[in-house]
N, C-alpha and C positions, 0 to 999 in steps of 0.2 A: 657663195661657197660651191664646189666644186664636189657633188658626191656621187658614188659608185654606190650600187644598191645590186644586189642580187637576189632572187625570189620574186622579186617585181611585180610578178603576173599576178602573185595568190592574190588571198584576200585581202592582208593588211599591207603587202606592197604595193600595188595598184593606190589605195586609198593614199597609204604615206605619200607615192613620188608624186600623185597629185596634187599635195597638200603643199610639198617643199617646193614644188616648182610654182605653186602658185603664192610660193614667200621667195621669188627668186631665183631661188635655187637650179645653177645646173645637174642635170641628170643624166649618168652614165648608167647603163644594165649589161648587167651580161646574162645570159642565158643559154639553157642547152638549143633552143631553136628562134634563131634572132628573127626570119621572119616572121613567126606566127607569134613572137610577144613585141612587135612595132605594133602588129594589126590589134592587140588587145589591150594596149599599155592606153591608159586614161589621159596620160599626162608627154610632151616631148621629150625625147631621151635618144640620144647616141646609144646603140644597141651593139654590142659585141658576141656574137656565138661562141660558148665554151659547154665544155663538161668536162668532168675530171679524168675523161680516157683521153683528153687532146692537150698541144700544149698549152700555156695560158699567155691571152693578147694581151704583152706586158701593155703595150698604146694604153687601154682601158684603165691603166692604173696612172695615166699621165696627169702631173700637177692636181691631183685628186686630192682635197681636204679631209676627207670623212667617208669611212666605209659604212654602210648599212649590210647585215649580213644575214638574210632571212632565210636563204635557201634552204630547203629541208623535203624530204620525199611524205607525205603525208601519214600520218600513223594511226591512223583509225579508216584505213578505205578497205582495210579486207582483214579479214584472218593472219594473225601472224606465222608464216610458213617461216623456212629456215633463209629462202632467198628474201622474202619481201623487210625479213630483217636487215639481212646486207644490204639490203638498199639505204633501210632505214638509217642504220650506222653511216654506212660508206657517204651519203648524199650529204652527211652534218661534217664529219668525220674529216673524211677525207679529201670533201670539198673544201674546207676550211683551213686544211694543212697545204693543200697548193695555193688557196690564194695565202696565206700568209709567207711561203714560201719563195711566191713570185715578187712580196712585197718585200721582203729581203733583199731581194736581188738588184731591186731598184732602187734600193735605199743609201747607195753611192752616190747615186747620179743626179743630175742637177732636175729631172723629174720629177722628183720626190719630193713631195708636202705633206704627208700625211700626218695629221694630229688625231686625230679620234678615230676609235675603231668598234661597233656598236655590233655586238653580233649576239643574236637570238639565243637563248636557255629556255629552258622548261622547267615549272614546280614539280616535275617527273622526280626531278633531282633527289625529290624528300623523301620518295615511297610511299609505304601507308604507313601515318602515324598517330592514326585512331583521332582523339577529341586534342592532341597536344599543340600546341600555338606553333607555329614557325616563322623564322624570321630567319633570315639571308646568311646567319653562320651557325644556323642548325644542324644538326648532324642529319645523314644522310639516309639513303635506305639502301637496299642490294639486289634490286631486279632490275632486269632489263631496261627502263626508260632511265633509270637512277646511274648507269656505265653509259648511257648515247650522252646525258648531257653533263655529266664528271669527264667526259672527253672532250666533247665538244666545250668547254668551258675550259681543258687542260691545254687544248692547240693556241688560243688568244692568248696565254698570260706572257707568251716573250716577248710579245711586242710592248710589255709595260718598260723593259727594258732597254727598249729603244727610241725613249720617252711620246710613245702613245698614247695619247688617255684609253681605256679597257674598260667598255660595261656592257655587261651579260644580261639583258634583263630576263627574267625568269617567268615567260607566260603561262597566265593561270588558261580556264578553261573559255574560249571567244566567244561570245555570244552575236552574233547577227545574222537576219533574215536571210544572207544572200553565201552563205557557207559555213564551213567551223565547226562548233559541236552539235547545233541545230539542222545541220540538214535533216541527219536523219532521225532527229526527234519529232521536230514539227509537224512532219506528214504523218506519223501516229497520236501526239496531240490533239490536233485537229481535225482527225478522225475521231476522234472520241478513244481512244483503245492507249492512249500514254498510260505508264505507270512509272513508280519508286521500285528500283532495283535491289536484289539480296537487300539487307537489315534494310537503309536508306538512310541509316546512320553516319554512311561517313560522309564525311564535310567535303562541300565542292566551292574551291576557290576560281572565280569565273572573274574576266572582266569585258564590259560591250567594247566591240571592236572599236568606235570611234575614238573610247578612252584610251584605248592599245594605239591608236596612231596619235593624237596628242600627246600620250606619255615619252615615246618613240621623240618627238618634236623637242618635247620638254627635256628630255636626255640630250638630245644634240644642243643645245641654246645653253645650256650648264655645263660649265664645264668643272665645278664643282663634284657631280656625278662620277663616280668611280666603283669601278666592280661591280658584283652582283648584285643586284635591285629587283625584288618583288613585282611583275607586272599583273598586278590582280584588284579588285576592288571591295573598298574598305567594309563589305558585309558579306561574308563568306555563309553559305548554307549549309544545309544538309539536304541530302540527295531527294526525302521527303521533302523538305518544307520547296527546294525548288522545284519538282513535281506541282507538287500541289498549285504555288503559283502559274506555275505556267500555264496548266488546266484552267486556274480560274480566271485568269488574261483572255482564255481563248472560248469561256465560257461552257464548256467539257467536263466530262466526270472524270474522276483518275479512275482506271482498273487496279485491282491487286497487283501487289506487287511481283518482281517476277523473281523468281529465288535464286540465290547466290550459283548453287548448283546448275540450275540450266543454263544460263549465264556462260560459266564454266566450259559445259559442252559445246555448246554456241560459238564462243568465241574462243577459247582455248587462254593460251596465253593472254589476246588481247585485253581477257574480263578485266585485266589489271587496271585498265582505260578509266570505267566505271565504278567497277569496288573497290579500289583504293581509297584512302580518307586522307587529304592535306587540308587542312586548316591553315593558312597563310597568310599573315600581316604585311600590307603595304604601308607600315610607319617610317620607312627609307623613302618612298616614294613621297608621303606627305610634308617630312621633316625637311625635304627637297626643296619645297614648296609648289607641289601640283597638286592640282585640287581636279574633281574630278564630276564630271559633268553628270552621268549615270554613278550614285556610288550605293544604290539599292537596288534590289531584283524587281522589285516591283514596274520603276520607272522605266529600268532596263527593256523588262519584256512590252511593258506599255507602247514605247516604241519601236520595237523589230514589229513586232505583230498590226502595228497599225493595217496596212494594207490587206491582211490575211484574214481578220477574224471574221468574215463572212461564207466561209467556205472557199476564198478564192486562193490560187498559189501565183505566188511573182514572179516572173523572171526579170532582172536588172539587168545591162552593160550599159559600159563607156568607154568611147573610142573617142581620139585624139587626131584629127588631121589637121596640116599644114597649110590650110585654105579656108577664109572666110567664110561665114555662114550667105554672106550675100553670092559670092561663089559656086557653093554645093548646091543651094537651094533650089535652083532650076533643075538640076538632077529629078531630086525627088519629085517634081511638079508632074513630070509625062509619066502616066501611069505603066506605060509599056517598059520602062527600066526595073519596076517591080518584078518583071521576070528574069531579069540580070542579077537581081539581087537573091533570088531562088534557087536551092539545089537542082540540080537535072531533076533527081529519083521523084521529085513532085510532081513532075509534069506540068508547071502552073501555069497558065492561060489564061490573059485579061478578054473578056469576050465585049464586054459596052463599060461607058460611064453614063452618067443621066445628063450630063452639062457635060459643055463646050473645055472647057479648063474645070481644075481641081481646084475646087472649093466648100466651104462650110455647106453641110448638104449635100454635095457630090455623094453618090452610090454608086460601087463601082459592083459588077459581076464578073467571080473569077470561075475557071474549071483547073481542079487539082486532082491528085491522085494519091490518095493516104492508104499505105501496105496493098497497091493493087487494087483496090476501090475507087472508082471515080465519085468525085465531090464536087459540088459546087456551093460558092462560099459567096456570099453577097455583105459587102459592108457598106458603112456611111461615115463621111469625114464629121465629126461634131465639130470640130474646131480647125480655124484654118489661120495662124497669123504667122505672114510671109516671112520667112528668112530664118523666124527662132523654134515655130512650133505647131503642129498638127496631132491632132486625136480620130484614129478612127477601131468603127465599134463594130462587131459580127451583129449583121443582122440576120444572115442563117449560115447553117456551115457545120462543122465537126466538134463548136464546142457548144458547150448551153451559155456560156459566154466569151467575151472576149474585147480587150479596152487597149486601145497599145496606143503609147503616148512617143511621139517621136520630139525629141528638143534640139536644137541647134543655138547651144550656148557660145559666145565670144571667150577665148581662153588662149593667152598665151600667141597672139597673134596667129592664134589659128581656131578651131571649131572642136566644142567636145561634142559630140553625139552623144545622145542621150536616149537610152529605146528603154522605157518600162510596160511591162504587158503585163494586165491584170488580168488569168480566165480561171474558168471552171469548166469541168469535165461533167457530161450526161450525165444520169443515173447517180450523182450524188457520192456516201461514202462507197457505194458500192464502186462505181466508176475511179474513185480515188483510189482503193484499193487497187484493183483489178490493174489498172492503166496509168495510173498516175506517173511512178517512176519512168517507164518509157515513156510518156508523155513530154514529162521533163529532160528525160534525155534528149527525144528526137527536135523541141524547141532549143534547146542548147546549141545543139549540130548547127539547126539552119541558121543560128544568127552567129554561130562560127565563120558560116559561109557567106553569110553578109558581111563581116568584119574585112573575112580575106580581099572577096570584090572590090571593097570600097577602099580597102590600104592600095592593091595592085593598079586600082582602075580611075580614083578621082582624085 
C-alpha cells in the first residue's frame, strides 16, 4: 500500500511510518522542512516540502491509497497567546482544508487511488464533563480545543462522499518517555516535587504511545472502521490516582496538590489542558477488535519509566539511512570523525586512544568546551561488536554519568541508527533542577547536528 503521512517527524509519526514500512508499506511525507525530516524520519520515505502558505505538490498525492494525517502545531509548549492559537487552529485547520482540496483536484485523473483517509481528532472535542462516561456521539463542550477539533473533524467529512473510508480517531492523553504529556511531568516526578493538580478529580483518559500507533495500524488493516473512534485506553484515571501512580513507579513522594487558581495564572487559558475532566470509553475501539497491549496505568508507566528510575534522564533517536550497517561501520570505527560528527560551538578534540584500533576497552581522551569552559572528557568502549553495536561510558567529564549505546540495526535494505544515552547531572536534584532542561535541550541540538552530518555526508 501506497501511504502519505504528514506529521511524520512527531512522536507517533516517526513510530507509525516505521511500523508500516516495516509491514511493507510504501512511504510518502510531506512536511514544512523536507530536509531536516529525511535526516530525522526512522523509517524510508519520499519526502515532499509543503506548508499551508505554498502550493501543494499534487506528485505527493500520486496513486497514493491511504492518507495518515497527523500534522498539528503542538498544544501545550507555551501559554496560550492570541497567535500561538492561530497557529494551533490554522496548523489542523487549514492544513487539512488544502490537502483535501488538492485531493479533489486530483480526483479526476487517472492518479487517483485514494481509499482511506485517517486524520487525527482529539478527546478535546468533549470539554470537561465532570465523572460522565463518553463515548464517540456524546455531546460536545464549547472551549477552545472543543471548535479546533469540531473543525478539524468538519474539513474530512466530504471526502465520505467521494467514497473514502473517514476515521477520526480522537486521542486521549500519550504517554511515553521520549515526548507527549510526560515531558514535562517526568522531570518534576523524579525529582520528587510531582503533584495532583486543582481538585484531582477530574478523569484523565490517556493511552501509551505504542498502543496509539497499533491502533493507528489496526484502523488502516479495517476497513470496517468508520468515523470517529476513541483513541484512549480502557482504564481511564483521575488526575490523583495517576499522580499517585506515577510517583509510586518512580518511587518519590507526591507534593500537595497545586490549586486550581494558580494553575489558572500559570497557564491562563491553557489550565484547560489539566483541569478539564473527560472520562472516555474505547468500546468502538475493542468492539473493532483491538486489544491492547498496555490497557492499565500501572503496566503503562512500568515501562516508560524503565530506563529512568534511578535518577537518570534519556535521550532516544533513530535515523534511517540508505546503506548497510557493514557500509557505515567503518565511519564510526576512526575516532577522528567523532569531531565531524560535533557542533563547531564545542570545540571537541580527540587528543589519544589507548589501542591501536577501536575496541572493547579502548579509552579515548577528548578536550571540549561547554558555555566557554574548557573540559576534558575521558571515556571507554565496554562493548564493541563490529557492524551492529558499541557502548561507550564517561569515565570523567561534565556528567557524574554517562552510557550511550550506538546500534546499527539492518532495516529496510538500509541501516536504522539507533543512539540511546543514559546520564545524570552532578549535584543530584539540585543539578536536575538547576540545569536539567538546558541540559536536555543542549543534548538535543548536538545529536540534531549529528543527524544532519550523517544524512548530508554518508
Amino acid at each position: 500500500m501506497k501511504i502519505l503521512m504528514t506529521g511524520a517527524t512527531g512522536l507517533i509519526g516517526k513510530e507509525l511510518g516505521k511500523a508500516l514500512s516495516g509491514e511493507g508499506h510504501e512511504i510518502t511525507v510531506l512536511s514544512r522542512n523536507a530536509e531536516r525530516a529525511s535526516s530525522e524520519l526512522p523509517f524510508p520515505a519520499k519526502v515532499f516540502s509543503w506548508s499551508t502558505e505554498k502550493n501543494f505538490p499534487e506528485e505527493a498525492l500520486y496513486n497514493i491509497d491511504a492518507v495518515i494525517n497527523l500534522a498539528g502545531e503542538s498544544i501545550g509548549a507555551g501559554r496560550w497567546s492570541k497567535k500561538s492559537k492561530k497557529l494551533i487552529y490554522d496548523s489542523r485547520i487549514e492544513g487539512t482544508k488544502k490537502l483535501i482540496k488538492a485531493i479533489k483536484e486530483l480526483s479526476s485523473t487517472p492518479h487517483f487511488k485514494l481509499k482511506d483517509f485517517i486524520s487525527a481528532s482529539a478527546i478535546g472535542i468533549y470539554g470537561d464533563q465532570g465523572d460522565q462516561q463518553l463515548w464517540e456521539n456524546s455531546s460536545h463542550g464549547s472551549d477552545f480545543l472543543t471548535k479546533v477539533c469540531e473543525d478539524w473533524e468538519e474539513e474530512t467529512k466530504v471526502l465520505a462522499t467521494m467514497n473514502i473510508r473517514v476515521v477520526n480517531p480522537r486521542i486521549g492523553i500519550v504517554l511515553s518517555q521520549y515526548g507527549g504529556a510526560l515531558e514535562k511531568l517526568l522531570p518534576l516526578f523524579m525529582n520528587g516535587i510531582g503533584s495532583a493538580v486543582g481538585s484531582g478529580k477530574q478523569w484523565m483518559s490517556w493511552i501509551h504511545h505504542q498502543d496509539l500507533v497499533r491502533l493507528f495500524q489496526h484502523i488502516l488493516n479495517n476497513k470496517s472502521v468508520n468515523g470517529a473512534i476513541n483513541a484512549v485506553a480502557p482504564n481511564p484515571v483521575t488526575n490523583l490516582v495517576f499522580s499517585k501512580i506515577l510517583a509510586r513507579t518512580l518511587n518519590k513522594p507526591l507534593f500537595p496538590k497545586v490549586p486550581s487558581l494558580v494553575l489558572k495564572l500559570v497557564l491562563g487559558e491553557m489550565s484547560t489542558l489539566v483541569l478539564s475532566s473527560q472520562r472516555v470509553s474505547c468500546e468502538k475501539a475493542l468492539g473493532s477488535g483491538f486489544t491492547f497491549k498496555y490497557p492499565g496505568l500501572e503496566e503503562a508507566f512500568d515501562e516508560i519509566t524503565t530506563n529512568i528510575r534511578n535518577g537518570y534522564q534519556e535521550y532516544f533517536a533513530e535515523q534511517w539511512v540508505a546503506k548497510t550497517p557493514e557500509e557505515i561501520f567503518p565511519f564510526f570505527t576512526n575516532e577522528s570523525n567523532l569531531e565531524k560528527l560535533t557542533p563547531p560551538f564545542l570545540r571537541f578534540k580527540v587528543l589519544k586512544k589507548s589501542t591501536p584500533n577501536l575496541d572493547s576497552g579502548t579509552i579515548i581522551d577528548y578536550r571540549l568546551s561547554l558555555y566557554g569552559l574548557p573540559f576534558f572528557w575521558k571515556t571507554e568502549i565496554t562493548s564493541w561488536e563490529p557492524k551492529r553495536k558499541f557502548v561507550d561510558i564517561q569515565l570523567k567529564g561534565p556528567y557524574k554519568t554517562w552510557h550511550h549505546t550506538h546500534e546499527f540495526i539492518p532495516f529496510l535494505n538500509g541501516t536504522l541508527l539507533r543512539d540511546r544515552v543514559l546520564y545524570r547531572l552532578p549535584l543530584g536534584i539540585l543539578g536536575n533542577l538547576i540545569a536539567g532542561f538546558k541540559v536536555k535541550s543542549d543534548v538535543n541540538n548536538i545529536f540534531a547536528f549529528r543527524r544532519q552530518y550523517i544524512f548530508r555526508n554518508i
